[in-house]
LOLOPA-48928 format. One record per atom (N, C-alpha, C): residue number from 1; residue in three letters; y, z, x. Coordinates in nm, 4 decimals, padded with zeros to 6 digits. Layout:
<r num="NUM" residuo="ALA" v="Y" w="Z" u="X"/>
...
***
This chain:
<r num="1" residuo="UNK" v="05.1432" w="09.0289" u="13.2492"/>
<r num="1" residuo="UNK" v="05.1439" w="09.0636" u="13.1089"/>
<r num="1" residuo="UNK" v="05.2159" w="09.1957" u="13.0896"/>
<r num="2" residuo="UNK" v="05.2837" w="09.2057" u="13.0103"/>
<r num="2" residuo="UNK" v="05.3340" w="09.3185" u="12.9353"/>
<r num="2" residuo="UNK" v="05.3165" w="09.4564" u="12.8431"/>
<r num="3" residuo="UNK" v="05.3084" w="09.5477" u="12.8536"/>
<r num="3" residuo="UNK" v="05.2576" w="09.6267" u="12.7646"/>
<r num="3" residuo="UNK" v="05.3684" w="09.6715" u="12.6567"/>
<r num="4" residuo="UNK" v="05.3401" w="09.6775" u="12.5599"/>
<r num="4" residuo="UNK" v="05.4532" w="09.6668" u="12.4615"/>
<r num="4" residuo="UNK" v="05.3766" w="09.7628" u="12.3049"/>
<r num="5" residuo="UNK" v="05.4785" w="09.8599" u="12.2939"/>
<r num="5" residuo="UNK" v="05.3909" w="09.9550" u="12.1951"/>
<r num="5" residuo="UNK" v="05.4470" w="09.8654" u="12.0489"/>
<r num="6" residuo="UNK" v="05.3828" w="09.8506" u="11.9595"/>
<r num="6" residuo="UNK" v="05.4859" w="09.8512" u="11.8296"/>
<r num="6" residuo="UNK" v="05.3862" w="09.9547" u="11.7381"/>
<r num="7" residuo="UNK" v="05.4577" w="09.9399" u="11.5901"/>
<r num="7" residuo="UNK" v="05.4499" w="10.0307" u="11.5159"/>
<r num="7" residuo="UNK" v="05.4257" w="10.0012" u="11.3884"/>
<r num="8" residuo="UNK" v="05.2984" w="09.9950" u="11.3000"/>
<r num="8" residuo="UNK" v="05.3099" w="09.9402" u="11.1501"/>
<r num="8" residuo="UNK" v="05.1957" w="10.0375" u="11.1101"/>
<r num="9" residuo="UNK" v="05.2699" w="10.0167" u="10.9775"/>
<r num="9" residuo="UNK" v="05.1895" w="10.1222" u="10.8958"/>
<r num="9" residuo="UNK" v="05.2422" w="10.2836" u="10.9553"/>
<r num="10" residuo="UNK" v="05.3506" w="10.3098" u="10.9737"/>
<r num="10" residuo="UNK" v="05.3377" w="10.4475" u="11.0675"/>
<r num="10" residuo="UNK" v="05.2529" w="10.4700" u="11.2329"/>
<r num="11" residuo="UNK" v="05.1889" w="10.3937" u="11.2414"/>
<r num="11" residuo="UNK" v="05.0922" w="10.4065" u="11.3851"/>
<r num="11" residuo="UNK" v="05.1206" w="10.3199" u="11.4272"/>
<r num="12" residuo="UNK" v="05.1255" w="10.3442" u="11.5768"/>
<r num="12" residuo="UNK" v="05.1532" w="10.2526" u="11.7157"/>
<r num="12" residuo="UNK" v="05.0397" w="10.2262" u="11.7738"/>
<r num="13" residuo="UNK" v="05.0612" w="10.1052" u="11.8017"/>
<r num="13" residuo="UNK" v="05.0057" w="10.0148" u="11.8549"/>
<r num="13" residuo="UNK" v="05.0141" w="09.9252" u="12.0150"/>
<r num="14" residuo="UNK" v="04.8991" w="09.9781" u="12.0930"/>
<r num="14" residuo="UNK" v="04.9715" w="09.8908" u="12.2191"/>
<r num="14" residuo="UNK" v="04.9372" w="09.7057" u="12.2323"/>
<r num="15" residuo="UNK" v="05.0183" w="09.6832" u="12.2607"/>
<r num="15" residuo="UNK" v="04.9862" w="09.5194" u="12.2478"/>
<r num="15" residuo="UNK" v="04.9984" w="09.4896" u="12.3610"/>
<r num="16" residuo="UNK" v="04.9663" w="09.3704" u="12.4547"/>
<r num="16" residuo="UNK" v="04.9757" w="09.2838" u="12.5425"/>
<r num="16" residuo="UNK" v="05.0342" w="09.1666" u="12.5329"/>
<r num="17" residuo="UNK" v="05.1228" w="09.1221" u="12.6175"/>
<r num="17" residuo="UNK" v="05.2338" w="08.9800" u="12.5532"/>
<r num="17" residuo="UNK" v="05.2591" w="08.9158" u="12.6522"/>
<r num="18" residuo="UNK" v="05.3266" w="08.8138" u="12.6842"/>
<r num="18" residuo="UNK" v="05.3569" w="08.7549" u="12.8539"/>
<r num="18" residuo="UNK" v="05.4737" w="08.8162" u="12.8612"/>
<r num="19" residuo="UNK" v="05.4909" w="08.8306" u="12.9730"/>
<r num="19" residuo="UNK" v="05.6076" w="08.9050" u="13.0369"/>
<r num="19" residuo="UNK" v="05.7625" w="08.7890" u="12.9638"/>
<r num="20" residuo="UNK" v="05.8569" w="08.8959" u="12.9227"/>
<r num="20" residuo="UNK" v="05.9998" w="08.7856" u="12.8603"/>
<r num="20" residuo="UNK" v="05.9920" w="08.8000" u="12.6896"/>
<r num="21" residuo="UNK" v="05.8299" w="08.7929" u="12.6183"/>
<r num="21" residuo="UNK" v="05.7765" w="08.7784" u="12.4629"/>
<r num="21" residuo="UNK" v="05.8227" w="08.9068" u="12.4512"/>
<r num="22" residuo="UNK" v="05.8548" w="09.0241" u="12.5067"/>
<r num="22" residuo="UNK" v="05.8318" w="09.1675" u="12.4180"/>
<r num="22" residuo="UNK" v="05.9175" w="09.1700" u="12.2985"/>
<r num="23" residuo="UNK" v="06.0431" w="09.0990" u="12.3076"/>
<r num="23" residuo="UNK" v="06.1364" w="09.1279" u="12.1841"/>
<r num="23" residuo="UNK" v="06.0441" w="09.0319" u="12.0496"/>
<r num="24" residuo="UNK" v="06.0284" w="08.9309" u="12.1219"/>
<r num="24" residuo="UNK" v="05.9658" w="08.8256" u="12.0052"/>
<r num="24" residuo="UNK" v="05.8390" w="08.9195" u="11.9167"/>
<r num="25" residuo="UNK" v="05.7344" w="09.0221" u="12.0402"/>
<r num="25" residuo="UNK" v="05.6290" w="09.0436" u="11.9491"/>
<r num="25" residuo="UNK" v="05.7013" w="09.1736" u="11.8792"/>
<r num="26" residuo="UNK" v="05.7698" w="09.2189" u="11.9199"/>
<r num="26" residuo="UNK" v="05.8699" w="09.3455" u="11.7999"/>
<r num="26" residuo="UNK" v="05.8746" w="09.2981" u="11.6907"/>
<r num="27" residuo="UNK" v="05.9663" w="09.1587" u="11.6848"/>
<r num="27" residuo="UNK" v="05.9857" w="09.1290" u="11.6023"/>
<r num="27" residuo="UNK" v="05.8905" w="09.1111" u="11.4937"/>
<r num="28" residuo="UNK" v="05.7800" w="09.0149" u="11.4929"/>
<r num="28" residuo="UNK" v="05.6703" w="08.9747" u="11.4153"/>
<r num="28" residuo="UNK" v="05.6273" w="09.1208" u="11.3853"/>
<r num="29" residuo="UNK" v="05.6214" w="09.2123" u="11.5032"/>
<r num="29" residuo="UNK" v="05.5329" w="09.3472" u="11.4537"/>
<r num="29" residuo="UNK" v="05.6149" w="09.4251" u="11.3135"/>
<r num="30" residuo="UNK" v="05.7535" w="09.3998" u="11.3219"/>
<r num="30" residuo="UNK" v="05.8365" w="09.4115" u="11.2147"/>
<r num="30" residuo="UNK" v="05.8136" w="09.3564" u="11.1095"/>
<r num="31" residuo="UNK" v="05.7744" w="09.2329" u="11.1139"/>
<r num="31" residuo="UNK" v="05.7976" w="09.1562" u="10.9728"/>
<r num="31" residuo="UNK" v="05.6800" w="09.2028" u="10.9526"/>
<r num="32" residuo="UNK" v="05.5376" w="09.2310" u="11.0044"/>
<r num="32" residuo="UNK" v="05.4324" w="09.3163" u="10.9337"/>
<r num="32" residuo="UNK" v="05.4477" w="09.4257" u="10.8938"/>
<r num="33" residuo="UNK" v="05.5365" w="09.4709" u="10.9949"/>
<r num="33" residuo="UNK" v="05.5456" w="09.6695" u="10.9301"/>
<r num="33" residuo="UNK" v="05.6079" w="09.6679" u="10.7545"/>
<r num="34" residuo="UNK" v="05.6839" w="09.5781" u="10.7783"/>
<r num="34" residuo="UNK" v="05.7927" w="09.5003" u="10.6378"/>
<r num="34" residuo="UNK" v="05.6866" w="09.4790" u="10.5462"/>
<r num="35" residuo="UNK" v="05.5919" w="09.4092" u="10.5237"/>
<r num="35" residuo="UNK" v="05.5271" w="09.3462" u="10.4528"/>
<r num="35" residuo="UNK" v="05.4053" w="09.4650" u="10.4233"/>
<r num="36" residuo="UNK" v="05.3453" w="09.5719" u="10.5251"/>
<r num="36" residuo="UNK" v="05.2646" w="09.7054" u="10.5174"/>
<r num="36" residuo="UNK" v="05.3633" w="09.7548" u="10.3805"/>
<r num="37" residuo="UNK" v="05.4740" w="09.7724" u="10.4151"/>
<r num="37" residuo="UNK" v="05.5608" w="09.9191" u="10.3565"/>
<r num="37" residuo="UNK" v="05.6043" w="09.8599" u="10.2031"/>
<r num="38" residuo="UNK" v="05.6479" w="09.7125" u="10.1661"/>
<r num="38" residuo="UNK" v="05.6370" w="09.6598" u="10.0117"/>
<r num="38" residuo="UNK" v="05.4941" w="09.7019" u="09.9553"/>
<r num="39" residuo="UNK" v="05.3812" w="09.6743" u="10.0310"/>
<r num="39" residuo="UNK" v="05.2728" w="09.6464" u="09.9898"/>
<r num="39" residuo="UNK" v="05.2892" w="09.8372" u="09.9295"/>
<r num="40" residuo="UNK" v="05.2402" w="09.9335" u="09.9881"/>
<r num="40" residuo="UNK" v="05.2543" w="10.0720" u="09.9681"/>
<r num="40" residuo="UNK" v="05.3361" w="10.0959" u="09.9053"/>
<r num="41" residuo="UNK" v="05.4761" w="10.0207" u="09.8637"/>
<r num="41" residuo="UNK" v="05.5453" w="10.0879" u="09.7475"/>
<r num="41" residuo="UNK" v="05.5162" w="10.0353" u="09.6548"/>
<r num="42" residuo="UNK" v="05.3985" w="09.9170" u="09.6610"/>
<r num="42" residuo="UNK" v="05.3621" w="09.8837" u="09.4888"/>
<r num="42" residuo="UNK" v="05.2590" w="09.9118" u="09.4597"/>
<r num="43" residuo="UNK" v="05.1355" w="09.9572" u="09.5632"/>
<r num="43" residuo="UNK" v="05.0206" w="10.0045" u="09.5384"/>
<r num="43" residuo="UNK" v="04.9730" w="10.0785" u="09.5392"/>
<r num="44" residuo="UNK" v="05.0588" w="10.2049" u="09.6306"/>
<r num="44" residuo="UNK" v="05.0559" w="10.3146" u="09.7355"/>
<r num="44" residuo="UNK" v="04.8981" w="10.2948" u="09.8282"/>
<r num="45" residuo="UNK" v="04.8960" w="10.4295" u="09.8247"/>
<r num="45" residuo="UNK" v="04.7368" w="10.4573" u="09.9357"/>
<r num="45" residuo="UNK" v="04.6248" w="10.3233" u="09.9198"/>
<r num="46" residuo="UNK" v="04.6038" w="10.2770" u="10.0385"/>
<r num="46" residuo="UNK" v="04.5060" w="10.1966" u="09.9752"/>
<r num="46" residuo="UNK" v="04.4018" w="10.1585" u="10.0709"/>
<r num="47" residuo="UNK" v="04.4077" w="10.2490" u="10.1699"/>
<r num="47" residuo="UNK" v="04.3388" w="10.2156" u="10.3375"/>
<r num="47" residuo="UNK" v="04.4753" w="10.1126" u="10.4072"/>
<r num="48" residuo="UNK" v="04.4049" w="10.1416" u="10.5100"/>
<r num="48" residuo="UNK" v="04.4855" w="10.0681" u="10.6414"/>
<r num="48" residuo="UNK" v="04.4365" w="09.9628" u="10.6686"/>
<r num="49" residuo="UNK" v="04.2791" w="09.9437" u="10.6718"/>
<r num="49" residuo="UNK" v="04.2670" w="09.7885" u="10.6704"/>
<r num="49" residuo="UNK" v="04.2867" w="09.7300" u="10.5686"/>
<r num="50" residuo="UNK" v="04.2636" w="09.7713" u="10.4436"/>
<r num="50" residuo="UNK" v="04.2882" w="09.6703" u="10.3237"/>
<r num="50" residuo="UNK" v="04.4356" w="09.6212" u="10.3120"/>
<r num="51" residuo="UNK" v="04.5171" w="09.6929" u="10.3534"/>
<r num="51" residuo="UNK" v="04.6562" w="09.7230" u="10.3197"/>
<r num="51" residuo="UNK" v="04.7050" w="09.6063" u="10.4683"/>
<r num="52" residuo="UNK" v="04.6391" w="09.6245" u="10.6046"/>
<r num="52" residuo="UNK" v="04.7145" w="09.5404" u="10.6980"/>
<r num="52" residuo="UNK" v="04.6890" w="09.4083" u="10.6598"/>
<r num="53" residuo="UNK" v="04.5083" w="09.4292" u="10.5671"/>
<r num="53" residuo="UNK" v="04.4533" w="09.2437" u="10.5442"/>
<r num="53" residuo="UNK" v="04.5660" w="09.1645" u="10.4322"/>
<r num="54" residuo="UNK" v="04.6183" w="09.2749" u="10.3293"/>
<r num="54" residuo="UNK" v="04.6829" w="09.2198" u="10.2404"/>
<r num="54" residuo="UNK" v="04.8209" w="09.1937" u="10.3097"/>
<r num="55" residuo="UNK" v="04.8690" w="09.2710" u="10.3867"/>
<r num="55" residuo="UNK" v="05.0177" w="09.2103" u="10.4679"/>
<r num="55" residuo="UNK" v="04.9962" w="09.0992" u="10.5513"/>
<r num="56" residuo="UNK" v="04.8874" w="09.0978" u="10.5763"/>
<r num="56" residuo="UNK" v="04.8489" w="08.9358" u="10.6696"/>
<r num="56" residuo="UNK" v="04.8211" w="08.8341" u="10.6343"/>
<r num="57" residuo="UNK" v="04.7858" w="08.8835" u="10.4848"/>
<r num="57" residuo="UNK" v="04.7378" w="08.7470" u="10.4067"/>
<r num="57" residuo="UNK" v="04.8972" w="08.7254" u="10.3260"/>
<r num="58" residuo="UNK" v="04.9601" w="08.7849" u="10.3017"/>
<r num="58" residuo="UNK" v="05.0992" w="08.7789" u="10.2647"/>
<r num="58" residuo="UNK" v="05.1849" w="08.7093" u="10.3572"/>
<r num="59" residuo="UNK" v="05.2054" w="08.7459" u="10.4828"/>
<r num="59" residuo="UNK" v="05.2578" w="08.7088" u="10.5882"/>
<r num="59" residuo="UNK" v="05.1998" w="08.5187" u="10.5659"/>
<r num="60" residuo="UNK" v="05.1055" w="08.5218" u="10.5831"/>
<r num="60" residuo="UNK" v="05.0228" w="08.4242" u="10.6339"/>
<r num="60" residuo="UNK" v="05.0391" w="08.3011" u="10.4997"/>
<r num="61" residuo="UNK" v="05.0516" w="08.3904" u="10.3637"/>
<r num="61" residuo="UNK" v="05.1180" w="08.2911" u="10.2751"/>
<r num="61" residuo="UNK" v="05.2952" w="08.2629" u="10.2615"/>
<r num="62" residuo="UNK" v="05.3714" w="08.3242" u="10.3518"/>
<r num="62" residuo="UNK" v="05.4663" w="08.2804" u="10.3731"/>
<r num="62" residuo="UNK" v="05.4563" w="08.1557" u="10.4493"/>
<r num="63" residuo="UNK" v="05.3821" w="08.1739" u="10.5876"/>
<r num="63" residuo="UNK" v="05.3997" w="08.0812" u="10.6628"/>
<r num="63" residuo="UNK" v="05.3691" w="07.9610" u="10.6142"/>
<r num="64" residuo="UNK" v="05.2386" w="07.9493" u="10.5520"/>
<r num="64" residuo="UNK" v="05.1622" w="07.8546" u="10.5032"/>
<r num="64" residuo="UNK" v="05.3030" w="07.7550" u="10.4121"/>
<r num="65" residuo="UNK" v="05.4391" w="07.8437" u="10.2950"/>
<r num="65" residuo="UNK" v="05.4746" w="07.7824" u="10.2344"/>
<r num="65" residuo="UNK" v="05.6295" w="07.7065" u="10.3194"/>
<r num="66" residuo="UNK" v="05.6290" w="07.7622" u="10.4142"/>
<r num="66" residuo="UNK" v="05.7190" w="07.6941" u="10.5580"/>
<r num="66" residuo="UNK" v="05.6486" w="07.5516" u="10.6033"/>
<r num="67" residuo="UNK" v="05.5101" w="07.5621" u="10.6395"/>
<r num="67" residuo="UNK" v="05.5067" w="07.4498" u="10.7037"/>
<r num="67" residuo="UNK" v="05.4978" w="07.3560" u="10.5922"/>
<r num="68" residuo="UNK" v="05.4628" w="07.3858" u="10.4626"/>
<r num="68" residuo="UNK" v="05.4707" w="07.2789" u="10.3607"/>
<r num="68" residuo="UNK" v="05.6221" w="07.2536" u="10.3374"/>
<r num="69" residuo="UNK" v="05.7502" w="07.2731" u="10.3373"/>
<r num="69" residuo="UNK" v="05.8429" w="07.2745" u="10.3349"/>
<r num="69" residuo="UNK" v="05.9232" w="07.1871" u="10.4971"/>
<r num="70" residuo="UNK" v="05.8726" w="07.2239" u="10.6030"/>
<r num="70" residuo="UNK" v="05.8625" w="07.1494" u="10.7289"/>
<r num="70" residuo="UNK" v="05.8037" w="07.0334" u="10.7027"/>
<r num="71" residuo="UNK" v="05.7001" w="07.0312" u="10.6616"/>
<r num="71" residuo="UNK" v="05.6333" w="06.8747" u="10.6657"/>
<r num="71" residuo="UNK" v="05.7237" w="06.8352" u="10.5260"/>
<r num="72" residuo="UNK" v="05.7525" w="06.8321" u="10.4252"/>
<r num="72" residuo="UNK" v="05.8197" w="06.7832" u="10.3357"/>
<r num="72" residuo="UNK" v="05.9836" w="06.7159" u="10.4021"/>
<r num="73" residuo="UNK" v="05.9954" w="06.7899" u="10.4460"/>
<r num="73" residuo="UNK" v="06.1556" w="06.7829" u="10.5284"/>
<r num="73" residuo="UNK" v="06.0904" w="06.6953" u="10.6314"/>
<r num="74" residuo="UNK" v="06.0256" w="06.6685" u="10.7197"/>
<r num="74" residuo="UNK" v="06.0054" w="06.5850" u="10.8185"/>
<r num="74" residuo="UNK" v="05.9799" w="06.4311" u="10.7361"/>
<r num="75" residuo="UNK" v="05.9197" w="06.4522" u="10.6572"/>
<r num="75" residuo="UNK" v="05.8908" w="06.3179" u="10.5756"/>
<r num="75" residuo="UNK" v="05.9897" w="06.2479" u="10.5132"/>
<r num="76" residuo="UNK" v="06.1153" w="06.3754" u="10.5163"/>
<r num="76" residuo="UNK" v="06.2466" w="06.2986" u="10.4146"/>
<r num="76" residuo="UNK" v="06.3256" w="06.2101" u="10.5658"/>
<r num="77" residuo="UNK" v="06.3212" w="06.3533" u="10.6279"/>
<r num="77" residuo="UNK" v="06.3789" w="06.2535" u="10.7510"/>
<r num="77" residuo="UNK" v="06.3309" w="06.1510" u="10.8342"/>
<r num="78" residuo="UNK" v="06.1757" w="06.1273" u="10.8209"/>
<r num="78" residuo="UNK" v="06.1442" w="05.9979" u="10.8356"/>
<r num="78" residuo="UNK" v="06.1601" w="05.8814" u="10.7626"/>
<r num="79" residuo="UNK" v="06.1960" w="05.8978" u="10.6289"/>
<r num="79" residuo="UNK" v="06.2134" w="05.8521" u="10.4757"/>
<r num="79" residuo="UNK" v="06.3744" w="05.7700" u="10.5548"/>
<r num="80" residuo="UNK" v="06.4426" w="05.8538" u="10.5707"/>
<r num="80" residuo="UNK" v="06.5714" w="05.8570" u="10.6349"/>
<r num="80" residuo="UNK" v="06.6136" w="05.7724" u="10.7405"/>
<r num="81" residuo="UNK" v="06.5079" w="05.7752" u="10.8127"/>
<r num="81" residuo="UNK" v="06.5396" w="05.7064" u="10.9719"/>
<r num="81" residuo="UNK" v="06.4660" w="05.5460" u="10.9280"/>
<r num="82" residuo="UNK" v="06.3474" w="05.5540" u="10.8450"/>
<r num="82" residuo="UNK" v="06.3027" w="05.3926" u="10.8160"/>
<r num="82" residuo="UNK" v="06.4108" w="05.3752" u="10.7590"/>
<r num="83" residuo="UNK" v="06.4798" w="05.4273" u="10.6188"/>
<r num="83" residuo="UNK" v="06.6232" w="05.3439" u="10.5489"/>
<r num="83" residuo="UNK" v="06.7211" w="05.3033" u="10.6425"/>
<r num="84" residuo="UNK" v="06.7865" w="05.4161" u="10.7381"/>
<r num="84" residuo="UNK" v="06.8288" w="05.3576" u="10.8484"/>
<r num="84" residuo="UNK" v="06.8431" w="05.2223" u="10.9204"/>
<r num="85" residuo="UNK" v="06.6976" w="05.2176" u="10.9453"/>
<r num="85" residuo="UNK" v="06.6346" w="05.0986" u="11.0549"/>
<r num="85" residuo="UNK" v="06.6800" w="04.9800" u="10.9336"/>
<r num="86" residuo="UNK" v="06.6273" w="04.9922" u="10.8293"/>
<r num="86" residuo="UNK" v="06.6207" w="04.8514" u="10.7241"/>
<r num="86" residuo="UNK" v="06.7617" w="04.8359" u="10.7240"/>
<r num="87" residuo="UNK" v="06.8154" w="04.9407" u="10.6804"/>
<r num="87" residuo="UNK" v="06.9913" w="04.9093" u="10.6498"/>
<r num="87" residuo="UNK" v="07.0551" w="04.8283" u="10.7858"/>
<r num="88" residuo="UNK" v="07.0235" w="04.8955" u="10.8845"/>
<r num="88" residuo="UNK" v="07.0595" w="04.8482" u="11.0626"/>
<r num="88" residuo="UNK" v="07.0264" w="04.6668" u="11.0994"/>
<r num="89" residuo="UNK" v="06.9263" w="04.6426" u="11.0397"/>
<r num="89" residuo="UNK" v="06.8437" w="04.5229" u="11.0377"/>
<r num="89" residuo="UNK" v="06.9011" w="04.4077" u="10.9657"/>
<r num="90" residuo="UNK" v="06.9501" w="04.5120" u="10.8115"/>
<r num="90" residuo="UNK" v="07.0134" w="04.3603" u="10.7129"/>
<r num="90" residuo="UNK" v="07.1500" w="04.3267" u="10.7688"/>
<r num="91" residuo="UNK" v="07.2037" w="04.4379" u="10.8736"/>
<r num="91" residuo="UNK" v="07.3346" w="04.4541" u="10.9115"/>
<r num="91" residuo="UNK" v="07.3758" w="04.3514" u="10.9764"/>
<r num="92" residuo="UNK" v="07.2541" w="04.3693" u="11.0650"/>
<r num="92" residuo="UNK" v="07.2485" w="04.2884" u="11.1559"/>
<r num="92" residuo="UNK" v="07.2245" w="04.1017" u="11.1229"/>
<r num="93" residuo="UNK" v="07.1016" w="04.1048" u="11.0200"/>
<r num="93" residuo="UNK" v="07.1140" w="03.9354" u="10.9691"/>
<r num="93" residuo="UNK" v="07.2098" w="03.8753" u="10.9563"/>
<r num="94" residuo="UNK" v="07.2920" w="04.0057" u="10.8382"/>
<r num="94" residuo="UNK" v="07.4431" w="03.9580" u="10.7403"/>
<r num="94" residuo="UNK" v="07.5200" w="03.8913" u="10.8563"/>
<r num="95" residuo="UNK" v="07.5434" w="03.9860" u="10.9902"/>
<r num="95" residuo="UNK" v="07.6484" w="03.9411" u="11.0796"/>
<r num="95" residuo="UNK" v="07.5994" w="03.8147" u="11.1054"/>
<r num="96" residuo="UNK" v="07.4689" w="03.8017" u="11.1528"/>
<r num="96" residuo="UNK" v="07.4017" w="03.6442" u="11.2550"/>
<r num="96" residuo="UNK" v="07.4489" w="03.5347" u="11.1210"/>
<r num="97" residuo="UNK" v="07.4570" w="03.5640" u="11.0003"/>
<r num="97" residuo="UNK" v="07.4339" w="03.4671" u="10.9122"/>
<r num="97" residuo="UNK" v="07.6093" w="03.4171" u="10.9018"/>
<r num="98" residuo="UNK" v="07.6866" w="03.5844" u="10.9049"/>
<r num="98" residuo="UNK" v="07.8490" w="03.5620" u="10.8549"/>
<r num="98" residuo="UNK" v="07.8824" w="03.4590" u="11.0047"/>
<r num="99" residuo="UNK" v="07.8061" w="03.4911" u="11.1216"/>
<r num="99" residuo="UNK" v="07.8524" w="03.3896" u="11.2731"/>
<r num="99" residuo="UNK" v="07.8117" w="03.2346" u="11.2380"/>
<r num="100" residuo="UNK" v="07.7269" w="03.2244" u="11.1939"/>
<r num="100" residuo="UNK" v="07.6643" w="03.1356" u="11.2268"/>
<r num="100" residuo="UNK" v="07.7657" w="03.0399" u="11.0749"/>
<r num="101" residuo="UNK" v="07.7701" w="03.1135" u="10.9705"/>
<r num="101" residuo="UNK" v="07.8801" w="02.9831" u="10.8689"/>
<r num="101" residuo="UNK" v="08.0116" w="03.0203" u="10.9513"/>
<r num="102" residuo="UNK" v="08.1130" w="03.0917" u="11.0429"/>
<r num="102" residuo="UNK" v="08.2038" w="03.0693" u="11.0999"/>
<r num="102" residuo="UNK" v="08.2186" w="02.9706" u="11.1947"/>
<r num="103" residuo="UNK" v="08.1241" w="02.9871" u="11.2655"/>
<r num="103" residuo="UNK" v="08.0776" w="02.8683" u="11.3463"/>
<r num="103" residuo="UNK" v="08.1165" w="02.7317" u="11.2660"/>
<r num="104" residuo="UNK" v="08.0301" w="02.7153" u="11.1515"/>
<r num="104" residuo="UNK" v="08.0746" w="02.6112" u="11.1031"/>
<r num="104" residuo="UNK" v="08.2060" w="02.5662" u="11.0402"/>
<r num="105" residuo="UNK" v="08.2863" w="02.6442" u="11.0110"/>
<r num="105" residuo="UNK" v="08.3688" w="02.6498" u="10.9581"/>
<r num="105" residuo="UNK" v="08.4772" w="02.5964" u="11.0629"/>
<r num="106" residuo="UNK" v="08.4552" w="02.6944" u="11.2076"/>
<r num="106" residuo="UNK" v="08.4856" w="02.6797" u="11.2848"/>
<r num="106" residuo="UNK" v="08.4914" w="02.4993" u="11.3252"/>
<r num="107" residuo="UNK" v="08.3921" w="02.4550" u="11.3396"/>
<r num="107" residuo="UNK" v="08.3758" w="02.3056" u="11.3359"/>
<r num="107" residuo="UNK" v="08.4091" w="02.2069" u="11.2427"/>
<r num="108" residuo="UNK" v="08.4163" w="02.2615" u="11.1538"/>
<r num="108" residuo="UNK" v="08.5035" w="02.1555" u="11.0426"/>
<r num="108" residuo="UNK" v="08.6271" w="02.1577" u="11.0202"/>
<r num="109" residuo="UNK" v="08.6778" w="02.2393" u="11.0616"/>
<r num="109" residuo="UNK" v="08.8468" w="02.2860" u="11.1124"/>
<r num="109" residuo="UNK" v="08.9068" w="02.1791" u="11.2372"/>
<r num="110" residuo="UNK" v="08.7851" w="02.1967" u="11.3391"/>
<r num="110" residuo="UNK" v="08.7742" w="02.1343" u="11.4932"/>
<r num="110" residuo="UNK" v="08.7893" w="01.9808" u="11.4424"/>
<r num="111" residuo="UNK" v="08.6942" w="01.9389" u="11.3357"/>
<r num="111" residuo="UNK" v="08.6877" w="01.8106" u="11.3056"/>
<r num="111" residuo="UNK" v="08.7798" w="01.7400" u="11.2624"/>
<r num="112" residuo="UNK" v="08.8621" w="01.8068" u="11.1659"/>
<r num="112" residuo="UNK" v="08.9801" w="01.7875" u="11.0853"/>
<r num="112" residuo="UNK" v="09.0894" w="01.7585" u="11.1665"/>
<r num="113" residuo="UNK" v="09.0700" w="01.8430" u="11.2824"/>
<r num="113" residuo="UNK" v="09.2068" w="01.9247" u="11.3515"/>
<r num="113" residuo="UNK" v="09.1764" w="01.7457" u="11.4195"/>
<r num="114" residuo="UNK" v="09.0446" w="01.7223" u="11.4702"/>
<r num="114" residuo="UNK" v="09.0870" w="01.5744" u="11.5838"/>
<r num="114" residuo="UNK" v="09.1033" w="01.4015" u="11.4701"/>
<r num="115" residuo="UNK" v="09.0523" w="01.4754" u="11.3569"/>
<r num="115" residuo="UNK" v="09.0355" w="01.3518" u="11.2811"/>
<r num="115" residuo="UNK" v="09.2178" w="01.2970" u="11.2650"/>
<r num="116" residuo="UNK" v="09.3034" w="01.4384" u="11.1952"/>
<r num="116" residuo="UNK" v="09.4414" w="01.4229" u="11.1837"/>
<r num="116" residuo="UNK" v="09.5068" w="01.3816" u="11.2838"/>
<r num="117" residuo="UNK" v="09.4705" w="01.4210" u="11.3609"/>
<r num="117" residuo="UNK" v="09.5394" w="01.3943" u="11.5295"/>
<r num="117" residuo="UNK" v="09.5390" w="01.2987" u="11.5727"/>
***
């Protein structure tokens, strides 16, 4: 494990991460420090826990409106891949159906061709 300081709200923080994560938990520790420092320029002083709960619950309603947006998008592209399959399917009849009157066609040509002959 890793020891990895970050920094929100002005104060550092030591964290623990798996060894390789340190840039990843910077990062996130960023998008909180981000979300601390809006919060303080619209409310100013307001404590440190109230102020980290409201950046977490902020944070946390971003995420929340991602995975609704993920699952919406997964559903189109499943939406997508059944139209696919159906379209793939009639494709497929149309051809068995366009073979199967060539065929015949095929044979009444054949028939003609020995009847004239």
């Amino acid at each position: 494990m890793a020891n990895v300081i970050v920094t929100v709200a002005g104060r550092p923080y030591t964290m623990q991460c798996p060894d390789g994560e340190e840039s990843h938990l910077r990062e996130l520790a960023s998008l909180l420090d981000s979300e601390v420092q809006r919060i303080q320029a619209s409310v100013g002083s307001i404590g440190d826990i109230r102020l980290l709960v409201m950046a977490g619950l902020m944070v946390a309603d971003r995420l929340s409106e991602a995975i609704r947006k993920i699952e919406a998008l997964e559903e189109q592209v499943q939406g997508l891949r059944d139209s696919r399959n159906t379209i793939q399917l009639q494709a497929r009849e149309r051809e068995d159906g366009f073979s199967e009157r060539l065929d015949l066609v095929t044979q009444r040509v054949e028939a003609m061709t020995r009847d004239l002959g």
